[in-house]
C-alpha positions in Angstrom: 0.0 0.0 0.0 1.2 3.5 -0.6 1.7 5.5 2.5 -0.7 8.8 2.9 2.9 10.9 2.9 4.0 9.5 -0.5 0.1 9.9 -1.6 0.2 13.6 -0.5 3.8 14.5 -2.2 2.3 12.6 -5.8 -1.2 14.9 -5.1 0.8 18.2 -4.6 3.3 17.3 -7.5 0.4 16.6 -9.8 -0.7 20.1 -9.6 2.9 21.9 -10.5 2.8 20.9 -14.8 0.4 19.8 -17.1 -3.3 18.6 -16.6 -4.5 15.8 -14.7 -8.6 14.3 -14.5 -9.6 14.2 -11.6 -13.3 11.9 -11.4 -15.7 11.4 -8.4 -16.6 8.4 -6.7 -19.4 8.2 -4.4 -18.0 4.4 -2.7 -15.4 2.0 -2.6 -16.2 -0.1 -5.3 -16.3 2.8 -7.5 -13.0 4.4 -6.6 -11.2 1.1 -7.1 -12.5 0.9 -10.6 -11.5 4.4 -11.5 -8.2 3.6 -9.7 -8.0 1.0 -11.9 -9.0 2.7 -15.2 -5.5 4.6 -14.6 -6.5 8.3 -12.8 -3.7 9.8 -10.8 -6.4 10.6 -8.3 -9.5 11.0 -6.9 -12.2 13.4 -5.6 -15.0 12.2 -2.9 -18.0 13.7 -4.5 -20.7 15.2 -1.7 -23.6 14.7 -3.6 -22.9 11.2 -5.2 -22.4 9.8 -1.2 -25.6 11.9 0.0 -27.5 10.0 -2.6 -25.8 6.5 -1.7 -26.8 7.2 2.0 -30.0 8.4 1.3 -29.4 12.2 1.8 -30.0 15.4 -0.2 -27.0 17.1 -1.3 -25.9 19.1 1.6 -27.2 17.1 4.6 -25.0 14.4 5.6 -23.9 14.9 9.4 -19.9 15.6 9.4 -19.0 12.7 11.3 -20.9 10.4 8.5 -19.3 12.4 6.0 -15.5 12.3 7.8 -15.8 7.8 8.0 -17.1 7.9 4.4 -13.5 9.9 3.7 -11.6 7.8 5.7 -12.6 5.2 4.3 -12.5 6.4 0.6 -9.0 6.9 1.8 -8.2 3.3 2.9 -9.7 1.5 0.0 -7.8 3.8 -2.5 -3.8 3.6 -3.4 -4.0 7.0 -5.2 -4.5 11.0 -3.5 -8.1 11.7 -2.3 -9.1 15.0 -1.9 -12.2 15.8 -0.1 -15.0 17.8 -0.9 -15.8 18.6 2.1 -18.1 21.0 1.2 -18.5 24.6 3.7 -16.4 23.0 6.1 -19.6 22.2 8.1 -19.3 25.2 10.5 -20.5 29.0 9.5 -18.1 30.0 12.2 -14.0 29.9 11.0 -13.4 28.4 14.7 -15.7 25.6 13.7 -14.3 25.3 10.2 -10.7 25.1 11.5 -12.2 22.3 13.7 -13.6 20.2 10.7 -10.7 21.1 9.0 -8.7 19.4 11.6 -10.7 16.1 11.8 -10.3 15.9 7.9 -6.4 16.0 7.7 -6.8 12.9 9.9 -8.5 10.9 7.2 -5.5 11.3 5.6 -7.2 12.4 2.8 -3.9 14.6 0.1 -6.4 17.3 -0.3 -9.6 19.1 0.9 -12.0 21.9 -0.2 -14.1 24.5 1.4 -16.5 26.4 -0.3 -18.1 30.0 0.5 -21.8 28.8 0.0 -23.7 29.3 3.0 -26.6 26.5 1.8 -29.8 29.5 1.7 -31.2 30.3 -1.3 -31.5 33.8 -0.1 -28.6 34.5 0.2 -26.3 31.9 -0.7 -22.9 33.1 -0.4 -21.1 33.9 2.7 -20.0 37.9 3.0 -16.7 38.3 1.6 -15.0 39.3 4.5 -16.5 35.8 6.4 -15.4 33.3 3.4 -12.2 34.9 3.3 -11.8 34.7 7.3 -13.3 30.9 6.8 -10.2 29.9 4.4 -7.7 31.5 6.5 -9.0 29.3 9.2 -8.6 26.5 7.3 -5.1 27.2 6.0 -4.0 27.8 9.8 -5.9 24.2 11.0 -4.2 22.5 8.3 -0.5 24.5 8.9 -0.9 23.4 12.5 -1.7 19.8 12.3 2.3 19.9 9.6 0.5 17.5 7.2 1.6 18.0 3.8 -2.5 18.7 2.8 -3.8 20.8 -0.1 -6.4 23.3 0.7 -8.7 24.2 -2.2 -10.4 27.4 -2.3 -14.3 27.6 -3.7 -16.3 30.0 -4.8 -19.6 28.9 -5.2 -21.5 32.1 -7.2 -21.8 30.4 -10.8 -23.9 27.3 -9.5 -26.1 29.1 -6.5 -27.3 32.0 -8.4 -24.3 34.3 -8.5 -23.0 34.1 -11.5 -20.7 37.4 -11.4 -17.4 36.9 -12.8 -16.1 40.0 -11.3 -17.2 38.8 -7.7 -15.3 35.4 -8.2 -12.3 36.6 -9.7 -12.1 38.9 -6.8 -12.9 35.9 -4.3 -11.0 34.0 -5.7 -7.5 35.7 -5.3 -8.1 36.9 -1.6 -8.4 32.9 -1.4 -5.6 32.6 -3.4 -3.7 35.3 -1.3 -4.9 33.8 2.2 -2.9 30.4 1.3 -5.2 28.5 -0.9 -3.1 25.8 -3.0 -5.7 25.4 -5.7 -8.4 27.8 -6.3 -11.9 26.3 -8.0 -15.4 28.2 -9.0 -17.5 25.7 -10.7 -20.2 26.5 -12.8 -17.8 28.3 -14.9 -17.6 26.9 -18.4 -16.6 28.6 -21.3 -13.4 28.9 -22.9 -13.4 32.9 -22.0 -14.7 32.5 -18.0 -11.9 29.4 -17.8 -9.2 31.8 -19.1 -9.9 34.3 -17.0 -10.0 32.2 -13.7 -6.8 31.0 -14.7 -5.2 34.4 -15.5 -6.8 36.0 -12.1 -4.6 33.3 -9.9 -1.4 32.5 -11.6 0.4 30.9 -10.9 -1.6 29.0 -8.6 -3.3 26.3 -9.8 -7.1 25.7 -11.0 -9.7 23.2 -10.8 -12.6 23.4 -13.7 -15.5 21.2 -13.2 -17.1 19.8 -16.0 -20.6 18.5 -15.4 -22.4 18.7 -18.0 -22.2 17.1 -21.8 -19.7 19.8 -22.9 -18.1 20.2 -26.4 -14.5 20.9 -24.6 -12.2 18.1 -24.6 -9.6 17.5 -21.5 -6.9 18.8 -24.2 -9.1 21.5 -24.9 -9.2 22.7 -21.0 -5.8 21.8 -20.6 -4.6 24.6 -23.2 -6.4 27.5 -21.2 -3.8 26.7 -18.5 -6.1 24.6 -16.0 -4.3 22.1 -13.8 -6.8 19.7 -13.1 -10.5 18.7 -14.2 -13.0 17.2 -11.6 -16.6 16.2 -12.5 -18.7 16.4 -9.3 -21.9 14.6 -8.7 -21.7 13.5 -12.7 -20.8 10.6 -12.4 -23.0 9.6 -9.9 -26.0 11.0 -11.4 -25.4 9.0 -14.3 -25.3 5.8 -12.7 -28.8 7.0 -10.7 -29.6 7.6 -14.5 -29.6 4.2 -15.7 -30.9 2.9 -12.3 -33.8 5.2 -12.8 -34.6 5.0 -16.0 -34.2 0.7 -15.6 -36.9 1.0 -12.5 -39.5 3.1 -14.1 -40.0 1.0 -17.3 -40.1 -1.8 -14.8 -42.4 -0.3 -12.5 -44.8 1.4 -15.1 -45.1 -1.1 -18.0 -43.6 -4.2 -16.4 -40.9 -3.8 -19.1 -37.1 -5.4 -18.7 -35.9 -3.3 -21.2 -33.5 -1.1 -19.0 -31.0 -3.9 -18.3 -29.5 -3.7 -21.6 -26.9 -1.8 -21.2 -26.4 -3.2 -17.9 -22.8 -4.3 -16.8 -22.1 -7.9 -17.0 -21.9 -9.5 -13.8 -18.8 -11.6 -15.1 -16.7 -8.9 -16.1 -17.5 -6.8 -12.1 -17.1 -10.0 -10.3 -13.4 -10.5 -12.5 -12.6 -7.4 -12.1 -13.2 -7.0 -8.1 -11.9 -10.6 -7.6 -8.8 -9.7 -9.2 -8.6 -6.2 -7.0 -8.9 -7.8 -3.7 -5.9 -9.8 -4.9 -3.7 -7.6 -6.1 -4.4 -5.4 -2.8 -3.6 -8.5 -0.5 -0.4 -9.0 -2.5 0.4 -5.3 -2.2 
């Protein structure tokens, strides 16, 4: 197994050249077969886990979320990063506390974001975010793990959408210690550009959730370091469950099974993980 030091120094080196996918999973069978697929890491994905555990986006307790983490952690020989969503605290005392409790997952990575969850009013003041992420730089600092702290501005996906707001977010994150600086929702080539410009040379996360005519290359050219895709894949699997259940439960139709994955080829290829890992 590869130790959580040697996990966090590949996590922070991915992030200094080039650009690097970064996909969700929502368990552990999941994460072993991206693992497998080849990604140089992964991303716990809040909303694909709420789903699993029978949640709405947003409402899993902390210490659920920190031993679904942990375990994500265990299970995987590649970085995690967390998305650990607002830190679960308003407060930065209770942020840096959270913070604190997520470093010990041994997770290579975690992010905070500045939405406060009310529809209202869904961003925190920008004198509060920016207190928020400097208590999460100094939680992480104190506990000397190597850990990357990423910076989110949530405006594009809660009703914000002001690209002067998260550009200016953004670099008083950016400013306050944030390794990697993220603001999903943005997606063209023009709002990715000017992200990226705004922070140099710090590093930026794009999500992409959403059928998109950009390729990885494509996003990669704009100078973005690494590529994450949320809740995406998750919702796609709920997708095919869905659509599989409804034909059954409304015309007693079997239909949705065929593009279902064959049992042989799963049980192979999680027969043949378990081995490898007890070998490792």
């Amino acid at each position: 197994m590869t130790s959580i030091a040697d996990k966090r120094r590949t996590f922070r080196s991915l992030h200094e050249s080039g650009c690097f996918v970064i996909p969700n999973p929502w368990d552990v069978g999941s994460a072993r077969y991206l693992q497998h697929l080849g990604f140089k890491a992964l991303a716990t994905t809040s909303l694909g886990y709420a789903y699993a555990a029978g949640y709405a986006d947003g409402a899993v307790p902390r210490d659920q979320m920190l031993a679904h983490i942990a375990e994500l952690v265990e299970s995987c020989d590649v970085p995690l990063n967390a998305d650990f969503e607002g830190g679960y605290a308003d407060a930065p005392e209770g942020v840096a506390e959270s913070v604190s409790l997520c470093v010990k997952t041994g997770v290579a990575g975690l992010s905070i974001e500045d939405s406060t969850g009310d529809k209202a009013d869904p961003l925190y003041p920008f004198d509060l975010a920016l207190a928020r992420i400097k208590a999460a730089r100094a939680a992480i600092d104190k506990s000397g793990e190597d850990v990357m702290l990423t910076a989110r501005t949530e405006g594009f996906i809660r009703g914000r959408p002001d690209m002067e707001e998260t550009v200016r977010r953004l670099k008083a994150f950016a400013n306050a210690g944030a390794d990697c600086l993220y603001a999903p929702g943005v997606r063209t080539r023009d709002e990715i550009a000017a992200v990226v410009e705004a922070v140099a040379p710090k590093p930026v996360n794009i999500l992409i959730g959403w059928p998109s005519d950009l390729t990885v290359r494509d996003i990669a050219a704009l100078g973005t370091r690494r590529i994450s895709v949320g809740g995406s894949l998750a919702r796609a699997a709920w997708g095919g469950f869905i659509r599989a259940a409804r034909q059954l439960a409304d015309g007693g139709c079997f239909g949705g099974f065929a593009d279902a994955a064959p049992a042989a080829d799963l049980n192979a290829f999680f027969r043949d993980d378990r081995a490898r890992r007890a070998l490792a």
